[in-house]
C-alpha positions as CSV (number, residue, x, y, z in Angstrom):
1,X,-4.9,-18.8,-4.8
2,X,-5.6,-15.0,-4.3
3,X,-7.2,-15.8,-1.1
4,X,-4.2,-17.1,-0.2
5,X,-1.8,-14.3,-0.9
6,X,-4.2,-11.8,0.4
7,X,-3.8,-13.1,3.9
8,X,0.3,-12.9,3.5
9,X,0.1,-9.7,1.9
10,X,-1.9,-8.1,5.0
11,X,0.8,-9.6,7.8
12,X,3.7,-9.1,5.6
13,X,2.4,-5.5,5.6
14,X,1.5,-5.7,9.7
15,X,5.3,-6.9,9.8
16,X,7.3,-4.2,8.1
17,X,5.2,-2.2,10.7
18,X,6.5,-4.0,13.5
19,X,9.9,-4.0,11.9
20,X,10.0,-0.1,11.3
21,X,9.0,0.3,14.2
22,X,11.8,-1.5,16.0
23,X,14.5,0.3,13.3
24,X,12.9,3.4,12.3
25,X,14.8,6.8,11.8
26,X,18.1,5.2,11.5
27,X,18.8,6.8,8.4
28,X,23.0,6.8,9.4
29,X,23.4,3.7,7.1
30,X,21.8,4.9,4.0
31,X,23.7,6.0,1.0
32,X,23.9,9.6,0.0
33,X,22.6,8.8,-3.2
34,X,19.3,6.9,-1.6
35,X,18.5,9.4,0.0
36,X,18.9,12.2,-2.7
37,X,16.7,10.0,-4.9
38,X,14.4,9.4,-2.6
39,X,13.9,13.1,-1.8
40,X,13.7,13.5,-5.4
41,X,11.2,11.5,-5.5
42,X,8.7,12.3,-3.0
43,X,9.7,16.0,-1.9
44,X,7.1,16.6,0.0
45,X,7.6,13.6,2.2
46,X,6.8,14.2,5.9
47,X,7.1,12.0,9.1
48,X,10.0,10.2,6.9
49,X,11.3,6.8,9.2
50,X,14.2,4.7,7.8
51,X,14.7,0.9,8.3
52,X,17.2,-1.5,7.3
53,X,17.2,-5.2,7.2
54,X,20.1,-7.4,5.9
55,X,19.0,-7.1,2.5
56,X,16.9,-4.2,2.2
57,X,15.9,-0.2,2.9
58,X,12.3,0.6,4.0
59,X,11.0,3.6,4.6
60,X,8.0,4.9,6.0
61,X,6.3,8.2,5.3
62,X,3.5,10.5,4.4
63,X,2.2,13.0,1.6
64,X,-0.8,14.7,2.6
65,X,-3.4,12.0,3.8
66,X,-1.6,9.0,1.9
67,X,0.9,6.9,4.0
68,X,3.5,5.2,2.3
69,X,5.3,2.4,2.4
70,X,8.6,2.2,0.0
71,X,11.2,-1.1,-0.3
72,X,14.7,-0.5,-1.9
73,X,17.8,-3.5,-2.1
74,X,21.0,-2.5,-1.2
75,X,21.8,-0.9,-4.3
76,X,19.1,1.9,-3.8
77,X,17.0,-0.3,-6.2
78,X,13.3,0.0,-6.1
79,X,11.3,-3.4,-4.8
80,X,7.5,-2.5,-3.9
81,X,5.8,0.0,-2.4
82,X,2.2,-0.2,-0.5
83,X,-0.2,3.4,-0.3
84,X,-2.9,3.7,1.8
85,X,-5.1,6.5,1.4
86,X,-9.2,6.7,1.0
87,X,-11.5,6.2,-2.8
88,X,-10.5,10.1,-3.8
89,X,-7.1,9.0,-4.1
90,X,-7.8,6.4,-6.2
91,X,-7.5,6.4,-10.9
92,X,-10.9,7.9,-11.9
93,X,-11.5,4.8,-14.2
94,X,-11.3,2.5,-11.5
95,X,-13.4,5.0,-9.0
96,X,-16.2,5.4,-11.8
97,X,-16.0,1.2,-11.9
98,X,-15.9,0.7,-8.7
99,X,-19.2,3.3,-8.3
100,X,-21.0,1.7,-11.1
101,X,-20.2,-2.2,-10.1
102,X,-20.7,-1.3,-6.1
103,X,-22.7,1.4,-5.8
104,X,-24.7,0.0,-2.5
105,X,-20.7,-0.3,-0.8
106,X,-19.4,2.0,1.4
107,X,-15.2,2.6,0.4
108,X,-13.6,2.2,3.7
109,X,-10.0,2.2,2.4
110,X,-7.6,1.5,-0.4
111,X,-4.4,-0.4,-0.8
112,X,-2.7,0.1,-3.4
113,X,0.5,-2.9,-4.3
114,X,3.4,-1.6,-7.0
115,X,6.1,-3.8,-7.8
116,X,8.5,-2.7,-10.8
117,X,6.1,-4.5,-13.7
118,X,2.7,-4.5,-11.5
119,X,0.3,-2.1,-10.3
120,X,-2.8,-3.9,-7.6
121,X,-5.3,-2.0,-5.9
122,X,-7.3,-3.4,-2.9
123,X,-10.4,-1.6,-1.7
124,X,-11.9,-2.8,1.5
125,X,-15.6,-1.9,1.1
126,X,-18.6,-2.5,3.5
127,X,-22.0,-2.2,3.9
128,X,-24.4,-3.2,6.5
129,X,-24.1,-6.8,6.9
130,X,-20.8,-7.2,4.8
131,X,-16.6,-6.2,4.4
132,X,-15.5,-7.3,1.1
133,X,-12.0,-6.5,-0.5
134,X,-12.0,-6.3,-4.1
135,X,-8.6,-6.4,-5.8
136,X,-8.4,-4.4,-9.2
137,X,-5.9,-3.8,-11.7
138,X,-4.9,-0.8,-13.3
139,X,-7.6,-1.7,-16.6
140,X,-10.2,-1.4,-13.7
141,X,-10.8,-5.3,-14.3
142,X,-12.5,-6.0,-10.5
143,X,-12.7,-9.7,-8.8
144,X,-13.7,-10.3,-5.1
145,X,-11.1,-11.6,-3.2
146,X,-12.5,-11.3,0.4
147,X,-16.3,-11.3,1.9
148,X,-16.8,-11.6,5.6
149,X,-20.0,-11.0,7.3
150,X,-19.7,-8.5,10.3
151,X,-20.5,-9.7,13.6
152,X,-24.0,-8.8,15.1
């Protein structure tokens, strides 16, 4: 079943791309308070792009080397949010796991998935015949979701 949402996790994620793109820095229709919040919450946000669909906000931004992804509903509500950014960003528990368990594995980058009650890291790994995604929780509890071998 995780190999399953994996897939629809990656092209919902290539699709709020595409749908940003098409929407982005139309921040006109967001509330006052939204915005305050969200400029509460991430002050040094930079390259900041707003998009709305019928029933949501989305915003686009970045904080240092990490790009972010942030859903709200129409009440200002947070949904989800996606991070991207490389192993140093990552908790030290799961980096010290993650060294241990695949020490021969290159870290070529992180996801990391946050609803409101859940908290999912995915770290695309590789080495010289191999890219594997592992998906890990906030415990550092690892499982292999993904293994392709590259092509030669």
């Amino acid at each position: 079943m995780v190999r399953r949402l994996f897939p629809q996790l990656f092209l919902a994620c290539c699709l709020l791309t595409l749908s940003t793109g098409v929407f982005a820095g139309t921040d006109g229709n967001i509330s006052d308070k939204l915005l305050q919040a969200f400029h509460k919450t991430f002050p040094d946000a930079q390259q900041v792009k707003w998009a709305e669909t019928e029933d949501r906000y989305m915003v686009n931004f970045k904080q240092g080397e990490i790009l972010t992804k942030v859903e709200y509903d129409k009440d200002g509500n947070f949904l989800n949010s996606l991070r991207y950014y490389s192993e140093k960003s990552l908790p030290v528990n799961i980096l010290c796991r993650l060294q241990k368990k695949y020490a021969d594995k290159k870290v070529f980058g992180v996801t990391e998935v946050t609803s409101d009650s859940n908290v999912e890291y995915y770290i695309k790994l590789e080495d010289a015949q191999n890219w594997i995604t592992v998906k890990s929780n906030v415990d550092g509890l690892m499982q292999v979701v993904e293994k392709y071998k590259k092509a030669s």
